[in-house]
HTML snippet that shows the backbone in 3Dmol.js (N, CA, C, O; Angstrom):
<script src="https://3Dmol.org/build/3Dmol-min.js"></script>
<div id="view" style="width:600px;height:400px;position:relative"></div>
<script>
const pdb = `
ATOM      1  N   UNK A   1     -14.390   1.569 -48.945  1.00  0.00           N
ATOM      2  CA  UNK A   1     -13.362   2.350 -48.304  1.00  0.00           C
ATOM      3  C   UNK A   1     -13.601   3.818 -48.631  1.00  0.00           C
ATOM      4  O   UNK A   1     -13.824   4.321 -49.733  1.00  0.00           O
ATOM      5  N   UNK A   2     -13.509   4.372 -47.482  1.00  0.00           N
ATOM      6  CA  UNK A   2     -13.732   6.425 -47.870  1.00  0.00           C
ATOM      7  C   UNK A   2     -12.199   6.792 -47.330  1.00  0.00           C
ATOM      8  O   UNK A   2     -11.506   6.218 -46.489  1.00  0.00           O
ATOM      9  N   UNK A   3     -11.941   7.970 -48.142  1.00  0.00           N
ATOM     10  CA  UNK A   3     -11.015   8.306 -48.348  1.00  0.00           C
ATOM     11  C   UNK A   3     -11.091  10.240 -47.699  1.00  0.00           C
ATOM     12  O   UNK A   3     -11.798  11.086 -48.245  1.00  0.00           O
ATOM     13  N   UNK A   4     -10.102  10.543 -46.364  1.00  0.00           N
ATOM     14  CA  UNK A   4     -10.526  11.498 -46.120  1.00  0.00           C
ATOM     15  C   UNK A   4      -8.990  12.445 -45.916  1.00  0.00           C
ATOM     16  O   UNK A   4      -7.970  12.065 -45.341  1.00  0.00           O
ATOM     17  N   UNK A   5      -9.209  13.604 -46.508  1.00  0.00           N
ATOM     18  CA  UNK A   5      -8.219  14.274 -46.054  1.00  0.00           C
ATOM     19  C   UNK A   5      -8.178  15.532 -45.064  1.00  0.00           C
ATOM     20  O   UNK A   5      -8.986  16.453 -45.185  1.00  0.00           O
ATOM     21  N   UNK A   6      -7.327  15.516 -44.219  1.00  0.00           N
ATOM     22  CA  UNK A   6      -7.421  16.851 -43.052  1.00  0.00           C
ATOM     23  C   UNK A   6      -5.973  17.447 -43.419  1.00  0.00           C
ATOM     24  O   UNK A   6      -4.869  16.930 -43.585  1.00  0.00           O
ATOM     25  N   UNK A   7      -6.555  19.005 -43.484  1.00  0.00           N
ATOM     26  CA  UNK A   7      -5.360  19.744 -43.629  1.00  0.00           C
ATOM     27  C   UNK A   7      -4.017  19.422 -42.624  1.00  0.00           C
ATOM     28  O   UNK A   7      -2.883  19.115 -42.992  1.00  0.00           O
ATOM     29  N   UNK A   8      -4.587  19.614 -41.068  1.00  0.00           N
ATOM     30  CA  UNK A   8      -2.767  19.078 -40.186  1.00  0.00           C
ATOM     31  C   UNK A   8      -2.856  17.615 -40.094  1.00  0.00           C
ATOM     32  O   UNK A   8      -1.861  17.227 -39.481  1.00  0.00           O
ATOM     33  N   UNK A   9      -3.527  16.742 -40.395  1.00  0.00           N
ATOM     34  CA  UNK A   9      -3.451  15.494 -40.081  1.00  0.00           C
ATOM     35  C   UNK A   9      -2.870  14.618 -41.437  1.00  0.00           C
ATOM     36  O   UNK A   9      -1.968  13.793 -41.287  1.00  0.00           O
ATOM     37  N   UNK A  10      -3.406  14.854 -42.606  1.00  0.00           N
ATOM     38  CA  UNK A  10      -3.226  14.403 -43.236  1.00  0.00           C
ATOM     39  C   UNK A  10      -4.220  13.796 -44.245  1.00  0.00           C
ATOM     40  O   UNK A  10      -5.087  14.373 -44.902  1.00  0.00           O
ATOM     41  N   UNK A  11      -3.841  12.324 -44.206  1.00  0.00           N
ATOM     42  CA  UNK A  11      -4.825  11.482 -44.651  1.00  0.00           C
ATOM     43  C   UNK A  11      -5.045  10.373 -44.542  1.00  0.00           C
ATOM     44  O   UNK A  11      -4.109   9.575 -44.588  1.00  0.00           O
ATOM     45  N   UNK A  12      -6.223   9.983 -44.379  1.00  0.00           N
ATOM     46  CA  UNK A  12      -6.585   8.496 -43.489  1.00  0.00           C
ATOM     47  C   UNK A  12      -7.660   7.742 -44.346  1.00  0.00           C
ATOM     48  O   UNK A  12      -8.191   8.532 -45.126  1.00  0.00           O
ATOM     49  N   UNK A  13      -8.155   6.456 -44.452  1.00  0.00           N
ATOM     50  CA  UNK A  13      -9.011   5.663 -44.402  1.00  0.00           C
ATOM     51  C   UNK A  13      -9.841   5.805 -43.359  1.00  0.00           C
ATOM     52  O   UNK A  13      -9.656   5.836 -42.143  1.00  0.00           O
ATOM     53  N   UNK A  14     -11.041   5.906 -44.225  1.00  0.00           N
ATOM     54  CA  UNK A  14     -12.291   5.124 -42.580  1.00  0.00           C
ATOM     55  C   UNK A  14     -13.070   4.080 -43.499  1.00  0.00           C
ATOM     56  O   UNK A  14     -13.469   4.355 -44.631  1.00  0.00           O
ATOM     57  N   UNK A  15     -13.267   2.624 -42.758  1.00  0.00           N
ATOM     58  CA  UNK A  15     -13.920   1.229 -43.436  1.00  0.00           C
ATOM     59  C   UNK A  15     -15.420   1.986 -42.815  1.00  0.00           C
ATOM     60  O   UNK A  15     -15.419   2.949 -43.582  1.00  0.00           O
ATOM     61  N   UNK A  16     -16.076   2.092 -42.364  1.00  0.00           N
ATOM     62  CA  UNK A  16     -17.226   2.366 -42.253  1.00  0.00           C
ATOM     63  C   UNK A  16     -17.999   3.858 -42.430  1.00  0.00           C
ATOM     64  O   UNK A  16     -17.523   4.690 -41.658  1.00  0.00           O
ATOM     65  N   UNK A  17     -18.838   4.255 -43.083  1.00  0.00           N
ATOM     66  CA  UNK A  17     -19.822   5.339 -43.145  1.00  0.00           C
ATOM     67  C   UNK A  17     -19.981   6.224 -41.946  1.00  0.00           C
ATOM     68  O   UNK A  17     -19.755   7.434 -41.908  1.00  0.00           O
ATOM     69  N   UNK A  18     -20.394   5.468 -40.991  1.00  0.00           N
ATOM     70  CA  UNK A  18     -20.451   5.872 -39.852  1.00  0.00           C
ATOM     71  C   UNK A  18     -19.114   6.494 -39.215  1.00  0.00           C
ATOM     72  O   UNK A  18     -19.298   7.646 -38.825  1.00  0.00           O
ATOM     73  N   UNK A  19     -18.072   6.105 -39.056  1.00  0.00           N
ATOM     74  CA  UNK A  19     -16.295   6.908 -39.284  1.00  0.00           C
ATOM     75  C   UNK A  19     -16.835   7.842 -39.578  1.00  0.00           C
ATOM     76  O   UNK A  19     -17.504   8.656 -38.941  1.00  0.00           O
ATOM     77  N   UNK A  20     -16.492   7.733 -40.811  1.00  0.00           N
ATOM     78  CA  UNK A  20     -16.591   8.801 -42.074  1.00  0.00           C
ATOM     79  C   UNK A  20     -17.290  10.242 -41.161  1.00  0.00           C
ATOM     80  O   UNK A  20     -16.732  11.284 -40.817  1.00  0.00           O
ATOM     81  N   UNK A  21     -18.628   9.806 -40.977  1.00  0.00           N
ATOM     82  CA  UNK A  21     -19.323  10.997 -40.735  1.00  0.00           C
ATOM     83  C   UNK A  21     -19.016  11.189 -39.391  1.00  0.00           C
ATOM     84  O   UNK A  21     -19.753  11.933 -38.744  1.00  0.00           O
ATOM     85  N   UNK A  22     -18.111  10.682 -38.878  1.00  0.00           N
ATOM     86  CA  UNK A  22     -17.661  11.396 -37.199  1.00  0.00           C
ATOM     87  C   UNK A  22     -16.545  12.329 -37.946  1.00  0.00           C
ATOM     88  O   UNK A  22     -16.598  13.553 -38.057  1.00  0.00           O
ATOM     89  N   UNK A  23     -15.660  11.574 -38.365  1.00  0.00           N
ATOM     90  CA  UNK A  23     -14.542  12.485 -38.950  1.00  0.00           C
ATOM     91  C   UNK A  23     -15.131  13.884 -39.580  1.00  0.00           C
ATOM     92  O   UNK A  23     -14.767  14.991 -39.182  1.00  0.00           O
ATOM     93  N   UNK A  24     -15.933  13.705 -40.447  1.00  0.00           N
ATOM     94  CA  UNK A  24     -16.006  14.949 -40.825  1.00  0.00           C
ATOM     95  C   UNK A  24     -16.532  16.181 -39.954  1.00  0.00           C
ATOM     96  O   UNK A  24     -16.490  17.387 -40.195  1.00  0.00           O
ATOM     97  N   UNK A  25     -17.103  15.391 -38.731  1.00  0.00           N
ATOM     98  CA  UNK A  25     -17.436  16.507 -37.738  1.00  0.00           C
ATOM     99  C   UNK A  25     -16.011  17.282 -36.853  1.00  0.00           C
ATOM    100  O   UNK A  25     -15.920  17.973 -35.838  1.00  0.00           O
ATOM    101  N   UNK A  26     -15.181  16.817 -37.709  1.00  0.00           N
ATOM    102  CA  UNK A  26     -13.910  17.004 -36.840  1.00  0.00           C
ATOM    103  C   UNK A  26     -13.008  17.496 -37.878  1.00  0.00           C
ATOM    104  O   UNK A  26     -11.815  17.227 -37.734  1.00  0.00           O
ATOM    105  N   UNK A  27     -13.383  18.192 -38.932  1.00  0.00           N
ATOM    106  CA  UNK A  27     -12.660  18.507 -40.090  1.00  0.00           C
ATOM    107  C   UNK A  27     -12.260  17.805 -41.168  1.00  0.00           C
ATOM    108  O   UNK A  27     -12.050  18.326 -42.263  1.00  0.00           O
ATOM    109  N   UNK A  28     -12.155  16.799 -40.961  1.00  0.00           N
ATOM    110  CA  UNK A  28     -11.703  15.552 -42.219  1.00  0.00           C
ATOM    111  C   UNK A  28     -12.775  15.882 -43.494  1.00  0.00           C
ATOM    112  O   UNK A  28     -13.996  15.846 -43.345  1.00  0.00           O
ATOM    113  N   UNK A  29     -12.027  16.245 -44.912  1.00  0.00           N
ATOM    114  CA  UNK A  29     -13.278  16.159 -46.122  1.00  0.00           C
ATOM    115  C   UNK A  29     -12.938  14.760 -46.606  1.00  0.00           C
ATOM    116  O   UNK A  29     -11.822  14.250 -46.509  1.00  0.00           O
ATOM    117  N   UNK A  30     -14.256  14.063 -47.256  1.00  0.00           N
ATOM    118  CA  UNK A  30     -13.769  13.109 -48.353  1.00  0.00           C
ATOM    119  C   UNK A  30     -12.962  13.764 -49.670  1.00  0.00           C
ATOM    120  O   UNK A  30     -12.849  14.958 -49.949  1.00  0.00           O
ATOM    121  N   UNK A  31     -12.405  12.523 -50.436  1.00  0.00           N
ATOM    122  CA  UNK A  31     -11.833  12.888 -51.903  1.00  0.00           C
ATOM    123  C   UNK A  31     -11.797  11.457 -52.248  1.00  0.00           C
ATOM    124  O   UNK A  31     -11.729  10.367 -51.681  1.00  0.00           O
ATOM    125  N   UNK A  32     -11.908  12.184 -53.991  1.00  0.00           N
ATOM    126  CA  UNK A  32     -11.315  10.082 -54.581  1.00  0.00           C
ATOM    127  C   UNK A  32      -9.763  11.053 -55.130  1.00  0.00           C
ATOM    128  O   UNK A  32      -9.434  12.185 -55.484  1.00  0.00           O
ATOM    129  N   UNK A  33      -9.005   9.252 -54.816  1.00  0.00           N
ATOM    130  CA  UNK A  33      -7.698   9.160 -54.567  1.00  0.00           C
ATOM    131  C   UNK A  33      -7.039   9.559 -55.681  1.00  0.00           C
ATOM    132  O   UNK A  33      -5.941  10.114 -55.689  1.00  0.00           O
ATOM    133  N   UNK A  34      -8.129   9.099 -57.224  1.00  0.00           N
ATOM    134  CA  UNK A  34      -7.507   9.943 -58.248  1.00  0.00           C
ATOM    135  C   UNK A  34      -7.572  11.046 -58.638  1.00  0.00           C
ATOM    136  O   UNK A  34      -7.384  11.357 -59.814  1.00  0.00           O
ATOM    137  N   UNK A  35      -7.893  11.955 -57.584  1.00  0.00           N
ATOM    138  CA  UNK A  35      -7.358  13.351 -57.660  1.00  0.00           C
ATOM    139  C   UNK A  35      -6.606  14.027 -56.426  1.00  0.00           C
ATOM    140  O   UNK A  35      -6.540  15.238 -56.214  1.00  0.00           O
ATOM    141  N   UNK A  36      -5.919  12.760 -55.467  1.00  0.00           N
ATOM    142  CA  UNK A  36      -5.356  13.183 -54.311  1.00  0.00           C
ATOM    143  C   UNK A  36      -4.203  14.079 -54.651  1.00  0.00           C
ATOM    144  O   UNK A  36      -3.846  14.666 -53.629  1.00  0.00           O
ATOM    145  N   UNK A  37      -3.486  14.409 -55.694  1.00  0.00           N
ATOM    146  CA  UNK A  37      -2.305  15.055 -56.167  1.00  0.00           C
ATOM    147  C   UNK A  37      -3.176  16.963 -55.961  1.00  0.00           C
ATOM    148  O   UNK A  37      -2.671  17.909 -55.355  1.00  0.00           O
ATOM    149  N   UNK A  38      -4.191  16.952 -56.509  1.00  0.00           N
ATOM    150  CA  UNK A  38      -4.706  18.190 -56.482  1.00  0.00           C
ATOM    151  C   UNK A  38      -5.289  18.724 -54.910  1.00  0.00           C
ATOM    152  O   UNK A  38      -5.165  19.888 -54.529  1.00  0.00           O
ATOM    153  N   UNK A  39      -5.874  17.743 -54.184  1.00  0.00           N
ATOM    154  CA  UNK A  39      -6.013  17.864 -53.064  1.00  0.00           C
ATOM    155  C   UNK A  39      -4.972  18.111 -51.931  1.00  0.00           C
ATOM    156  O   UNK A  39      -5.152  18.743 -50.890  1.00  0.00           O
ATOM    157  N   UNK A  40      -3.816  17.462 -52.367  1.00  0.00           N
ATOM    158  CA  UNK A  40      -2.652  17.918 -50.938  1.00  0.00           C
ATOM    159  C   UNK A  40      -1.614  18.671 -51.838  1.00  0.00           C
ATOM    160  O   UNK A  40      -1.303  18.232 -52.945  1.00  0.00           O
ATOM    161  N   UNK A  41      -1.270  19.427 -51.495  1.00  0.00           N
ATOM    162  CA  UNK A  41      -0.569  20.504 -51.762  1.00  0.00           C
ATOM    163  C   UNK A  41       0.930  20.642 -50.806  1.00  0.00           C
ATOM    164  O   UNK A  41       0.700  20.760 -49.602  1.00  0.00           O
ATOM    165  N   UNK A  42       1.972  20.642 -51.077  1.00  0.00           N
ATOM    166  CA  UNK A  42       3.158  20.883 -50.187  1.00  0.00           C
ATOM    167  C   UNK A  42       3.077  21.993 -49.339  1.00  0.00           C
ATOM    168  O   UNK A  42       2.807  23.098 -49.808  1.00  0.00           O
ATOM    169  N   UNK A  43       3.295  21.816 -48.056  1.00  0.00           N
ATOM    170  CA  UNK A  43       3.338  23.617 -47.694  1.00  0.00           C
ATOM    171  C   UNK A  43       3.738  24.712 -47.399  1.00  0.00           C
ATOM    172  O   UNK A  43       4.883  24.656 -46.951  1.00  0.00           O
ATOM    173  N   UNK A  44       3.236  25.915 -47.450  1.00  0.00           N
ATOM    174  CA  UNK A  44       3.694  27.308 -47.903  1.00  0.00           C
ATOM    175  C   UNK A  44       5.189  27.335 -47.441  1.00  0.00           C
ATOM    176  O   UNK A  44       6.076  27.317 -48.293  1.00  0.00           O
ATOM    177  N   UNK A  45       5.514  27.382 -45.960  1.00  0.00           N
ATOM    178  CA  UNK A  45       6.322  27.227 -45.138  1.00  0.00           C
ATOM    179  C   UNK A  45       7.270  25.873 -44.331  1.00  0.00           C
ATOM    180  O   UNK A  45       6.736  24.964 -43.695  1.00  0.00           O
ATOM    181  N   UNK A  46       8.538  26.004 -44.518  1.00  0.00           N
ATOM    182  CA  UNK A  46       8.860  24.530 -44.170  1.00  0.00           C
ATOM    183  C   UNK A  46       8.510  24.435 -42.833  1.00  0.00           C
ATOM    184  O   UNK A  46       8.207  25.456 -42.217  1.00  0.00           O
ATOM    185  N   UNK A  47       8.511  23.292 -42.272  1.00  0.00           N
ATOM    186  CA  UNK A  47       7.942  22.593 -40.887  1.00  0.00           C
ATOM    187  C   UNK A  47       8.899  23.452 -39.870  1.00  0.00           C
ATOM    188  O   UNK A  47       8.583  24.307 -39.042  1.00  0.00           O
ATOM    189  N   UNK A  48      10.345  22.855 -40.270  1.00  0.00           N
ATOM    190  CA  UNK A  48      11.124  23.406 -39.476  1.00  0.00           C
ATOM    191  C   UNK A  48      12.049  24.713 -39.707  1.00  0.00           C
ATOM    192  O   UNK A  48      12.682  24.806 -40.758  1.00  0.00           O
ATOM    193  N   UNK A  49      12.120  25.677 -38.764  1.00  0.00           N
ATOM    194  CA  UNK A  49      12.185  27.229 -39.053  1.00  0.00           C
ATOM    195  C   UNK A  49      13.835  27.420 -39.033  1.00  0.00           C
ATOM    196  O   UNK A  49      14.325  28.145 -39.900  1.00  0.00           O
ATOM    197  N   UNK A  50      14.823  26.686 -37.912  1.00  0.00           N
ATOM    198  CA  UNK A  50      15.591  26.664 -37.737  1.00  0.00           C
ATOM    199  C   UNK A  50      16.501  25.317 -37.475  1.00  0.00           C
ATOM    200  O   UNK A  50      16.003  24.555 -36.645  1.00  0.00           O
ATOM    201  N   UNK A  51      17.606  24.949 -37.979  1.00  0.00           N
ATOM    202  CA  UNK A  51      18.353  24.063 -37.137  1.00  0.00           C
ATOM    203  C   UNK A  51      18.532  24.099 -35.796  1.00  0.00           C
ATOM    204  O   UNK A  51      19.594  24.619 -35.451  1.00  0.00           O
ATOM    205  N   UNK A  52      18.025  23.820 -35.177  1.00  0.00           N
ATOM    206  CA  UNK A  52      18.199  23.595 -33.268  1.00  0.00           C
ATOM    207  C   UNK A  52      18.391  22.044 -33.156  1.00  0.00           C
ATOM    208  O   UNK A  52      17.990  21.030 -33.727  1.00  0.00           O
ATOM    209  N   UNK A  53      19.293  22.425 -32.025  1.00  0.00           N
ATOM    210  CA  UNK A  53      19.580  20.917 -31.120  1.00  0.00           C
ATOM    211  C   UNK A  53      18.421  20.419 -30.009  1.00  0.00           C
ATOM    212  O   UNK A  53      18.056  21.159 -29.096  1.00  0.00           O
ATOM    213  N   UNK A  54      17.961  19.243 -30.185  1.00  0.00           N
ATOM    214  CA  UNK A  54      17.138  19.146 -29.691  1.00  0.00           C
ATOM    215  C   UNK A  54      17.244  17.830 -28.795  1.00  0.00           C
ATOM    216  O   UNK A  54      17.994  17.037 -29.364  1.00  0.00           O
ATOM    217  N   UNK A  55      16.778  17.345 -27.649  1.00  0.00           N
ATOM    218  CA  UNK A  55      16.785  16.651 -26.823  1.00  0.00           C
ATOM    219  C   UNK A  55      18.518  16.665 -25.924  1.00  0.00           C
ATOM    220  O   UNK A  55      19.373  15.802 -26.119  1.00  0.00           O
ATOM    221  N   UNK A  56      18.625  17.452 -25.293  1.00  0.00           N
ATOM    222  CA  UNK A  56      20.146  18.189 -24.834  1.00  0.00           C
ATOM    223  C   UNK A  56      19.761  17.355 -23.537  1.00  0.00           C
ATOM    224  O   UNK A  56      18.649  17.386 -23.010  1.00  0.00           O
ATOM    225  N   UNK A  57      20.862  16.595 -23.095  1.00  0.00           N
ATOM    226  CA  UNK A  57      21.132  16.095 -21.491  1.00  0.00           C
ATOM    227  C   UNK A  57      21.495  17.015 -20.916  1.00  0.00           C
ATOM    228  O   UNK A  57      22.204  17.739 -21.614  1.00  0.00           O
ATOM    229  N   UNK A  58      21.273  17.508 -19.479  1.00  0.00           N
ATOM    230  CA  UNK A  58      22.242  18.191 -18.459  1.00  0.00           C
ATOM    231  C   UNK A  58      22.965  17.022 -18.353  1.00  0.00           C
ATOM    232  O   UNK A  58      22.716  15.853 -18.649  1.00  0.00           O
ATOM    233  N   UNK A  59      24.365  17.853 -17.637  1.00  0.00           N
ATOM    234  CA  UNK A  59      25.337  16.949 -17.556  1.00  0.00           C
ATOM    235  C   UNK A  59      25.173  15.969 -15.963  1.00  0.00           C
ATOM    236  O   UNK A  59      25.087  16.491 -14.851  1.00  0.00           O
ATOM    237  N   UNK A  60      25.164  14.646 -16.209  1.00  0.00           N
ATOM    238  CA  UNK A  60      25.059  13.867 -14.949  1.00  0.00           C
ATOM    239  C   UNK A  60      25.403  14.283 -13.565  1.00  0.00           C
ATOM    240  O   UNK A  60      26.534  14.571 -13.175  1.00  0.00           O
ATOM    241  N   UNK A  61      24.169  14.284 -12.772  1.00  0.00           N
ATOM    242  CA  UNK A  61      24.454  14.687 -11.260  1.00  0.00           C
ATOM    243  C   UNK A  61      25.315  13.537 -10.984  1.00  0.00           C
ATOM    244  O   UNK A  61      25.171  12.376 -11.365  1.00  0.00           O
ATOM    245  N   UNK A  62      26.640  14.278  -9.940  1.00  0.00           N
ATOM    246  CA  UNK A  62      27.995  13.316  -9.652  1.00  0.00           C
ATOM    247  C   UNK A  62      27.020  12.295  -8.169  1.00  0.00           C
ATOM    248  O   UNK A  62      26.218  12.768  -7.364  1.00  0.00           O
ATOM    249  N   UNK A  63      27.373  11.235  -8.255  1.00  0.00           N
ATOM    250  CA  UNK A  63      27.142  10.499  -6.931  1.00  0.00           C
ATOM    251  C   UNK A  63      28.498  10.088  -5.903  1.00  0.00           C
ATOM    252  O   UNK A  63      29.586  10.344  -6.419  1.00  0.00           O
ATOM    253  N   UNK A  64      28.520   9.793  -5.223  1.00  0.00           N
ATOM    254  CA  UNK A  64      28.557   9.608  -4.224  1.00  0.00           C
ATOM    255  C   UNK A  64      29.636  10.796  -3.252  1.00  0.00           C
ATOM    256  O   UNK A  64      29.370  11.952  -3.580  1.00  0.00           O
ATOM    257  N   UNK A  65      30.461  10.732  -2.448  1.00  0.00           N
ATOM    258  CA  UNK A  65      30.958  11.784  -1.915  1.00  0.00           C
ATOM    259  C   UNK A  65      31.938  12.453  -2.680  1.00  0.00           C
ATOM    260  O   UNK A  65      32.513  12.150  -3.725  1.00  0.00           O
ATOM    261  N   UNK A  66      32.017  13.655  -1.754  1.00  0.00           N
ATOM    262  CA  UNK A  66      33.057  14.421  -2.472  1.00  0.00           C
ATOM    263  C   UNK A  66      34.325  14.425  -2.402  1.00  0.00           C
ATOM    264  O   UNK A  66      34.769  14.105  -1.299  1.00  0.00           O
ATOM    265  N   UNK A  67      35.176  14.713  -3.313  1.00  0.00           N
ATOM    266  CA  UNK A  67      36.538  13.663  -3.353  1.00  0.00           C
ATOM    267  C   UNK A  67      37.502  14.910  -2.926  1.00  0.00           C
ATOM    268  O   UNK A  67      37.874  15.727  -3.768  1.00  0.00           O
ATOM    269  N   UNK A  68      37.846  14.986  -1.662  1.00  0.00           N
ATOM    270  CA  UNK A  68      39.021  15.807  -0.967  1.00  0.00           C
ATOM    271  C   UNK A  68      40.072  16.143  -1.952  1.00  0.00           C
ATOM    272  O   UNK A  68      40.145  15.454  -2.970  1.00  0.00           O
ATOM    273  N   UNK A  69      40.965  17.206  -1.751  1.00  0.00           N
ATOM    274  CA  UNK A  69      41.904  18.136  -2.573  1.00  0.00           C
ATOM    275  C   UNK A  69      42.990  17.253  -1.544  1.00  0.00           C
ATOM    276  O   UNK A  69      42.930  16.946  -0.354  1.00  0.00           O
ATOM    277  N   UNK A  70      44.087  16.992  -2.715  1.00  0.00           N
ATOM    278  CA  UNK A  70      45.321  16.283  -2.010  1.00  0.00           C
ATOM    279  C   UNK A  70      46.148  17.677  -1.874  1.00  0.00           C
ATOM    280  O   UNK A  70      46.339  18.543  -2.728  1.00  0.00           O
ATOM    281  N   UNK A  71      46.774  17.574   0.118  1.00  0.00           N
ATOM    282  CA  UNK A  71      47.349  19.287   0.169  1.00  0.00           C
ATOM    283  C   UNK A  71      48.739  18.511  -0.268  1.00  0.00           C
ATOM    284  O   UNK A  71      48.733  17.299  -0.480  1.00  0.00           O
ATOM    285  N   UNK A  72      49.503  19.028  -0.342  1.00  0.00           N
ATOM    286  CA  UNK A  72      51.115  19.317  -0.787  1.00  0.00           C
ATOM    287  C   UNK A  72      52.098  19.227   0.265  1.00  0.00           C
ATOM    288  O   UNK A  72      53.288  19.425   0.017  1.00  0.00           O
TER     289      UNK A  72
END
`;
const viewer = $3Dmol.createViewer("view");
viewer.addModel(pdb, "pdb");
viewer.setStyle({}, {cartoon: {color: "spectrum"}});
viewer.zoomTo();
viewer.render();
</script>
């Protein structure tokens, strides 16, 4: 088992050598796991910058006709 870490991805397993050396063409370094504490680091900046609301519905298009004003 190789053990690879990518700075935005993270960290993954690859079972074969051959993995391995695609990944690293794609940024992934190896590490052994007993020094994965020194290798990932928390980071500088939190993920998220602000509280925002996120996934907001518009409010439901009305169906079917339009409902006449009762006159007086």
């Amino acid at each position: 088992m190789i053990y690879l870490h990518h700075p935005k991805h993270g960290v993954k397993i690859a079972s074969l050598e051959m993995e391995a050396q695609y990944d690293e063409t794609n940024g992934w370094t190896r590490f052994d796991p007993a020094e994965l504490d020194a290798i990932i680091s928390p980071p500088d900046e939190p993920l998220l910058e602000t509280a925002e609301q996120a996934n907001l519905l518009a409010e439901p298009r009305r169906r079917g006709r339009p409902r006449i004003a009762k006159s007086e």
